[in-house]
C-alpha positions in Angstrom: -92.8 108.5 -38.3 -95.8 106.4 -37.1 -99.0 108.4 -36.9 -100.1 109.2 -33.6 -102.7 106.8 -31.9 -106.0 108.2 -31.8 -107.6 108.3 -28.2 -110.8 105.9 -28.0 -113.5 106.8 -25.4 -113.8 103.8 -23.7 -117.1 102.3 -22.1 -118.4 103.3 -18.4 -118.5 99.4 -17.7 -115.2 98.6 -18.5 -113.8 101.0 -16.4 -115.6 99.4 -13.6 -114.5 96.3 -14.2 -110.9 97.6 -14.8 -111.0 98.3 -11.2 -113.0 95.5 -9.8 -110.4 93.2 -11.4 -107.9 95.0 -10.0 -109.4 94.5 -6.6 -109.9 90.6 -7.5 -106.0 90.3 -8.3 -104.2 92.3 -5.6 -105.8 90.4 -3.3 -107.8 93.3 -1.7 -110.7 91.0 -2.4 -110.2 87.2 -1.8 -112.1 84.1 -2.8 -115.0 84.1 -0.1 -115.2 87.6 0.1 -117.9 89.7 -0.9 -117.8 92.7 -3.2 -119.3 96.3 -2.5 -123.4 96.4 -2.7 -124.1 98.4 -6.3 -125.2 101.4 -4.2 -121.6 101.5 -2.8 -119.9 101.0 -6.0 -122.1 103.5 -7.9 -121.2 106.3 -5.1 -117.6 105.5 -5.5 -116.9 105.3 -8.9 -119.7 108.2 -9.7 -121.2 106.1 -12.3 -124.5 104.3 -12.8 -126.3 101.0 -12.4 -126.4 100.0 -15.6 -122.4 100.2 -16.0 -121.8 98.6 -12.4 -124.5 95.5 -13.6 -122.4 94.9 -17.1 -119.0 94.9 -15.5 -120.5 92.6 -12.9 -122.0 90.2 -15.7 -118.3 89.7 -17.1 -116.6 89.2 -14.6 -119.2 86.5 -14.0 -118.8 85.2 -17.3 -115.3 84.8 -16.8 -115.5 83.0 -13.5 -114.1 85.3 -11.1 -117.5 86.0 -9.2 -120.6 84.7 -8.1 -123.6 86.7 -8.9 -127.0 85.2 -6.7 -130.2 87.6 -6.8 -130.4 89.6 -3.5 -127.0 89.0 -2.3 -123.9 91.1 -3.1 -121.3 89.3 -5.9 -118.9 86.6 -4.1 -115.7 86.4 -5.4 -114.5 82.9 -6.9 -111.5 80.5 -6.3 -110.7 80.3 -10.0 -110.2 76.5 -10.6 -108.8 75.0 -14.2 -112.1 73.5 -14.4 -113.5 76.8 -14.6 -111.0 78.1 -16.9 -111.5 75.5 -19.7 -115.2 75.9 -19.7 -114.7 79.4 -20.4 -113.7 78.5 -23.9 -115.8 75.6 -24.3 -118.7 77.5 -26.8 -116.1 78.8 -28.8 -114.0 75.6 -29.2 -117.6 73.9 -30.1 -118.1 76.8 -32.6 -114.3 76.1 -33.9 -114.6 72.4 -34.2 -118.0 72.1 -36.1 -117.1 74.7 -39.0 -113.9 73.7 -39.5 -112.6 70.1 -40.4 -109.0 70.9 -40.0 -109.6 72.1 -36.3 -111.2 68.6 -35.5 -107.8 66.8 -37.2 -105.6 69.5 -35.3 -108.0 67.8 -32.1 -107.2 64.2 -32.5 -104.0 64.9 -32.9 -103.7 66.8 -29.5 -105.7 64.0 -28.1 -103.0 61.7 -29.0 -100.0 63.7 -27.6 -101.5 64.4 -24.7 -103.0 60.8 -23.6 -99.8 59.0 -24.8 -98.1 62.1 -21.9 -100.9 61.0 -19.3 -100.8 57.5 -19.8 -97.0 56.9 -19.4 -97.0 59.5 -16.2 -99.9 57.4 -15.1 -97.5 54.2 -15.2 -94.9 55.8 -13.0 -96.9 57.0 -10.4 -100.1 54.3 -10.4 -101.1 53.1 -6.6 -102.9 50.0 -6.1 -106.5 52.4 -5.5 -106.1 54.2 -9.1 -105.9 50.3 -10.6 -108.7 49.3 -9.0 -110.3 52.4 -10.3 -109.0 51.7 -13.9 -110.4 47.8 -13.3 -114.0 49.2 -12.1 -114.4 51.4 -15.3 -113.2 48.3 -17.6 -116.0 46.5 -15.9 -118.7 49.0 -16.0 -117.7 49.3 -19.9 -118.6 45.5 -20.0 -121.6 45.5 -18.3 -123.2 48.2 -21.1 -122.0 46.1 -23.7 -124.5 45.7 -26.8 -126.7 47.0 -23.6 -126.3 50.9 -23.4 -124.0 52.8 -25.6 -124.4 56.0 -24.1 -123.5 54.2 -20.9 -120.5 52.7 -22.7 -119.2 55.9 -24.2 -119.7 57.8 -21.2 -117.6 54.7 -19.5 -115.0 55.2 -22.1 -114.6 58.6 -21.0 -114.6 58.3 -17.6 -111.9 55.5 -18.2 -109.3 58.3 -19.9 -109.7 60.8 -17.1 -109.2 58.6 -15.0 -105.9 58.2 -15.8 -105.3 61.8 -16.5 -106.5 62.5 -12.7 -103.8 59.7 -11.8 -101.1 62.5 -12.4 -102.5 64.9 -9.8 -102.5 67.5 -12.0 -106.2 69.4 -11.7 -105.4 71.3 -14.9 -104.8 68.0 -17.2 -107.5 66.8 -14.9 -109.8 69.4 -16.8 -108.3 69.4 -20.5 -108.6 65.7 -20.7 -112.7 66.2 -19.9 -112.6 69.3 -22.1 -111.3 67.7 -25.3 -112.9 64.2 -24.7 -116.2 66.0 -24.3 -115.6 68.1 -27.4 -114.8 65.0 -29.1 -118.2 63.4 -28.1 -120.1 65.6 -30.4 -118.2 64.3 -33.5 -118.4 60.7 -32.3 -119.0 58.7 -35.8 -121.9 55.6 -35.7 -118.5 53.6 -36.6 -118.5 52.6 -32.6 -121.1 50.7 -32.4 -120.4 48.4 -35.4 -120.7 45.0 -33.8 -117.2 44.0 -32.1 -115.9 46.9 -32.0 -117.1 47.6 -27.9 -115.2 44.4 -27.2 -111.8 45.4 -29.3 -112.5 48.5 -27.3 -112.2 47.1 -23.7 -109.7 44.4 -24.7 -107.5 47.5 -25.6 -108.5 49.4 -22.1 -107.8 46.1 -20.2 -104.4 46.0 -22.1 -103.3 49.4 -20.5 -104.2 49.2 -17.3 -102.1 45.7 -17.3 -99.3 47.7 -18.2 -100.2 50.7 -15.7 -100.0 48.3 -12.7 -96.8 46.6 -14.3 -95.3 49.9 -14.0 -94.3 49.7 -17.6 -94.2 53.3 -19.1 -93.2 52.4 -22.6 -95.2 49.1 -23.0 -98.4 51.4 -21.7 -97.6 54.1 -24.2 -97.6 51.6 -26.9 -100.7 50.1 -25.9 -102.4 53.4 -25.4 -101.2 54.2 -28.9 -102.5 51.4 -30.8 -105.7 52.6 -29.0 -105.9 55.9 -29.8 -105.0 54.9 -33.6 -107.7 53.0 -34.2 -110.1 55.3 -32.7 -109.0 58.5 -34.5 -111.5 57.0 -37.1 -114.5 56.8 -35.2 -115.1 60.6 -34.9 -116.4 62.5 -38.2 -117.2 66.6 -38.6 -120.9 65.7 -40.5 -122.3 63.7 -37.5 -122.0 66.1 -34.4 -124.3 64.6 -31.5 
């Protein structure tokens, strides 16, 4: 026979925000709304400031409230934007001290953009090409100019085409894991030629995008991601 749990005594402050979550999810308290003052809470809980203040502080932390000095705590439409950057220290934190993590990254990257890109294909209007086109051209304009500008191009080029599914939460992983990428971005991209094999390759998929060619845009966006997989490195985080 198992033993029998022991009983822990659990903190003042997580009681509080036990209940203050529970008011968050039953709808009680909606986004817009405001929460009780801390006088009010301390009265009805019968417990003090310093435990009202802490459960306050995570439930900030965790996106579900607004917390502005002399105002009482407004409660939060969560978004996935929100969501994905409550993880993002700890993903940094995984990534730099572990190689394999940043392997197990790429390869995510891959599966996920090939997804994106061959949705994208399906489901393109004339505006999101244009859009596509204007980030190509932007890309060009930095070359052997500004690589920061470039890269951040680069970027904005791939979530582009993520936000062509009109999905908000690949919307935000696609930002999450290029962004987490960006730290480990290797020197290797600016070897000279590689910018241009770089927008030759973007110009190649959104060819295939307007096409409306799902498998020929997969393929190109394959090749791409290939080649790239090289440029990022765990010992040269940005």
């Amino acid at each position: 026979m198992d033993p029998t749990p022991k009983i822990t005594r659990r903190k003042l402050s997580d009681e509080v925000f036990d209940r203050l979550y529970e008011m968050i999810e039953s709808g009680r308290c909606r986004p817009g709304d405001t929460l009780p003052s801390e006088r009010e809470l301390m009265d009805s809980y019968g417990v003090g400031r310093p435990a009202i203040r802490e459960a306050m502080q995570s439930l900030e932390r965790i996106g579900l409230v607004e917390i502005n000095h002399g105002q009482r705590p407004r409660v939060l439409q969560p978004t996935a934007m929100g969501l994905i950057a409550q993880i993002d220290l700890t993903a940094r934190h995984m990534l730099a001290s572990s190689p394999q993590s940043l392997e197990q990254l790429k390869e995510a990257r891959t599966f996920f953009e090939l997804g994106m890109v061959e949705k994208a294909a399906r489901q393109a209007t004339p505006e999101d090409v244009v859009r596509l086109r204007e980030l190509v051209s932007a890309q060009r304009r930095y070359l052997n100019e500004d690589a920061a500008a470039f890269v951040k191009a680069d970027m904005a080029f791939h979530t582009a085409i993520t936000a062509m599914t009109l999905n908000p939460i690949f919307t935000a992983t696609s930002q999450a894991m290029l962004g987490w990428l960006a730290r480990f971005h290797s020197s290797l991209l600016h070897w000279e030629g590689n910018e241009s094999i770089t927008i030759m390759e973007h110009e190649r998929i959104v060819d295939r995008i307007e096409a409306g060619e799902p498998e020929q845009a997969v393929y190109e966006m394959q090749k791409h991601l290939e080649r790239a997989r090289a440029l990022y490195a765990l010992d040269k985080p940005t």
